[in-house]
BAFIDO-616770 format. One record per atom (N, C-alpha, C): x, y, z. Coordinates in steps of 0.1 Angstrom, whole numbers, plus 5000, padded with zeros to 4 digits. Layout:
BEGIN
XYZ
...
END
This chain:
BEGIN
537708563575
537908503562
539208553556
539508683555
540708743555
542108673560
542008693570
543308633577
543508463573
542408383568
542208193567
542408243554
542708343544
542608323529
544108283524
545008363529
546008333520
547308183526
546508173538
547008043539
546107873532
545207893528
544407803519
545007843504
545407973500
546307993490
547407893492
548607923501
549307883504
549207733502
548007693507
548207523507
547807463496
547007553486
546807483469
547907513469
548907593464
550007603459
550907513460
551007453475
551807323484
551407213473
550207183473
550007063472
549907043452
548907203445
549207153439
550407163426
551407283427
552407263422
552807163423
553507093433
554306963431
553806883426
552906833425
551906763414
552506783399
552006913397
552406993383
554006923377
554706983386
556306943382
556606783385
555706723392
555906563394
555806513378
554406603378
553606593358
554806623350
555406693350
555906753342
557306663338
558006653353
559306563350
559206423345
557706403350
557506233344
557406233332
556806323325
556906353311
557706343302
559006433309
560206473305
560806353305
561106283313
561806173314
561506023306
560006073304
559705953289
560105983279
560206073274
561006153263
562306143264
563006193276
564406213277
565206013276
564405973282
565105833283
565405763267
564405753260
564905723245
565305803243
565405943239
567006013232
568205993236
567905963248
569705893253
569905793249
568605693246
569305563243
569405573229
568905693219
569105673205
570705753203
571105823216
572205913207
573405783215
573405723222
574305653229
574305533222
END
C-alpha cells in the first residue's frame, strides 16, 4: 500500500489540478473579456 500511495497521489494531482486551473482561467476570461471590451 505504501509503495501504490503516492502514485494515486500523483494521479489526483494530474487530473485534478488541471481541472482547477481549466476552472479558474474560464473564469478569468469571462471577466477579462468585457474589461477589454469596456477599456477599448
Amino acid at each position: 500500500m505504501v509503495s501504490t500511495e503516492p502514485v494515486v497521489v500523483m494521479d489526483t494531482i494530474l487530473v485534478v489540478r488541471p481541472r482547477q486551473v481549466q476552472f479558474k482561467w474560464s473564469e478569468v476570461a469571462k471577466f477579462s473579456v468585457p474589461l477589454q471590451e469596456t477599456v477599448v
